[in-house]
C-alpha positions, -999 to 999 in steps of 0.1 A, spaced: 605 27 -149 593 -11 -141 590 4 -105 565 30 -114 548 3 -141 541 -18 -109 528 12 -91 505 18 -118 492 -14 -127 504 -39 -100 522 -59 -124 557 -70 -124 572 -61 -158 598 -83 -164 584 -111 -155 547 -111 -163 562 -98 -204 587 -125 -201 564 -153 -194 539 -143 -215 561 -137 -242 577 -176 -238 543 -189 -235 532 -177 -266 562 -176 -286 558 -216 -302 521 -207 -310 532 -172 -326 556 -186 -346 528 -212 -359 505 -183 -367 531 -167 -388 541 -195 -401 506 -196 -419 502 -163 -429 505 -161 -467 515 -133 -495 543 -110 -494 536 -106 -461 541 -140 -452 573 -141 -467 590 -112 -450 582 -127 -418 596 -156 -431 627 -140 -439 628 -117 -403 623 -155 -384 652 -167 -402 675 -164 -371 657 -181 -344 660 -216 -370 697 -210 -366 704 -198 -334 685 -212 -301 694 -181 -280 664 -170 -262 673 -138 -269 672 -138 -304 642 -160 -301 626 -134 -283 637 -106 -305 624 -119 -333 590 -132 -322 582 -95 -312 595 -82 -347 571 -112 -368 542 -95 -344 550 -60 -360 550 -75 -395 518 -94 -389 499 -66 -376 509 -49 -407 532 -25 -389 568 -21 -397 593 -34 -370 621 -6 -379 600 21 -367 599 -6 -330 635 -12 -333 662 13 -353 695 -7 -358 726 13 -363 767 4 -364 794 11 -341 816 25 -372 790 55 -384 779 71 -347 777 104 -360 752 94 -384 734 72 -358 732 98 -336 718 130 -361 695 96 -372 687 90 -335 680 130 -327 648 124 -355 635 94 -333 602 103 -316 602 69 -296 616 38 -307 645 15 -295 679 16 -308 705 -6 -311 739 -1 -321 756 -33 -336 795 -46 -345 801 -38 -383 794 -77 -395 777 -86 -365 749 -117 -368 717 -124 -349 735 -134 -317 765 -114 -315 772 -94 -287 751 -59 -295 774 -27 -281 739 -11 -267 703 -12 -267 680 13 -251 649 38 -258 649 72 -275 623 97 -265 618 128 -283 652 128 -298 668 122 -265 685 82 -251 664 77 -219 677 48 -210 705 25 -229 726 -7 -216 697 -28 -211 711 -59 -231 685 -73 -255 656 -59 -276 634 -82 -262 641 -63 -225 640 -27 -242 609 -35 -254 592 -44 -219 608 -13 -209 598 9 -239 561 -4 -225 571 11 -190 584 41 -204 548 47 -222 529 40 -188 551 57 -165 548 88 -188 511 89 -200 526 86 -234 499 74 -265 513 48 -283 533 57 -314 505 58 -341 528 39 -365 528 7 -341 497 11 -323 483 -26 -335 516 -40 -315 514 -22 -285 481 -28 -281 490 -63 -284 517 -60 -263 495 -43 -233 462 -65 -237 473 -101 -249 508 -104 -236 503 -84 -204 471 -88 -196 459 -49 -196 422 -40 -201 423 -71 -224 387 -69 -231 385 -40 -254 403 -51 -286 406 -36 -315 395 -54 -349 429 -66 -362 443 -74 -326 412 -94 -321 416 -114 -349 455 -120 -340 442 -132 -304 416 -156 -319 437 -168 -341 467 -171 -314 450 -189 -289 430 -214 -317 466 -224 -319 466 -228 -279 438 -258 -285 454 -280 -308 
C-alpha cells in the first residue's frame, strides 16, 4: 500500500507522516494543552500516557488520538481496542467495522505494553494486521484510503483531512473551516 501511495502522490509514507508527525507533536500537545471545557479535559485524560511513558510510540499514539478529540471527532471510531481473552467477540465486533484500525491488547495491558496486533479493517474484512503501532496503522490506514479511492470515513473526516493536508502535505491549500483553524492555531505555536 505505501508503494502505490508513492505512485500516486510521490511521497514516501513512512517517512514524510513520521517526520511531520515528530515535528509537530511538542506544538500539538501545546494546543491541546489550551483547549478548555469538557473537551479539554478528555484530551487531558487520553494524553495521560505520553507524561508517563517516553516511548515514541505511545507518544505518537496519542498525539494522533488528542487530534481526533480536538477536531471534535471520536478517536474509537480511528482506533477500536479489543483483548486477547474475548476474540470471538472482537471478531463479530470487528465484522461491523466499516474502516477503522484495531488493536488487540493483553488483558491488563498499559500504554506501552507489547500489543498482540494492530492492523486495518475494511468492510468487515482485516486487510492488513502485524504492523506494530497505531501510529504506523494509521499512516497506512491513509494508504489504504489512497490506494483504493476510498472517501474518508464521514465520522473522522476533520482528522483525515488533517492528516492528508497539514501533516502530509496534500492539496494543503483547500482547508476546511475547523481544520483551518487547528492549522492556524498549530503553527502560531511554531512562532513562539
Amino acid at each position: 500500500m505505501a508503494t502505490e501511495f508513492k505512485r500516486i502522490t510521490t511521497i514516501s509514507l513512512q517517512s514524510k507522516f513520521f517526520s511531520r508527525l515528530d515535528l509537530l507533536s511538542e506544538n500539538l500537545m501545546k494546543v491541546y494543552a489550551q483547549k478548555g471545557g469538557i473537551l479539554g479535559r478528555k484530551i487531558q485524560r487520553i494524553m495521560v500516557p505520553v507524561t508517563q511513558n517516553d516511548s515514541i510510540d505511545i507518544k505518537r499514539e496519542f498525539v494522533l488520538k488528542g487530534l481526533c478529540l480536538y477536531l471534535n471527532e471520536d478517536p474509537d471510531q480511528l482506533i477500536r481496542e479489543y483483548m486477547d481473552t474475548d476474540r470471538q467477540s472482537a471478531e463479530r465486533a470487528m465484522e461491523d467495522t466499516v474502516l477503522a484500525i484495531f488493536v488487540i491488547k493483553h488483558e491488563g495491558a498499559e500504554p506501552g505494553d507489547d500489543l498482540v496486533d494492530v492492523g486495518i479493517i475494511a468492510e468487515g474484512v482485516e486487510v492488513l494486521g502485524h504492523l506494530g503501532s497505531v501510529a504506523f496503522a494509521v499512516a497506512m490506514l491513509l494508504s489504504v484510503i489512497y490506494a483504493l479511492n476510498l472517501s474518508y470515513p464521514s465520522e473522522l473526516k476533520y482528522t483525515f483531512e488533517a492528516l492528508q493536508k497539514i501533516f502530509m502535505e496534500l492539496d494543503g491549500n483547500k482547508l476546511s473551516a475547523k481544520v483551518q483553524a487547528f492549522k492556524t492555531k498549530l503553527f502560531r505555536g511554531q512562532l513562539h
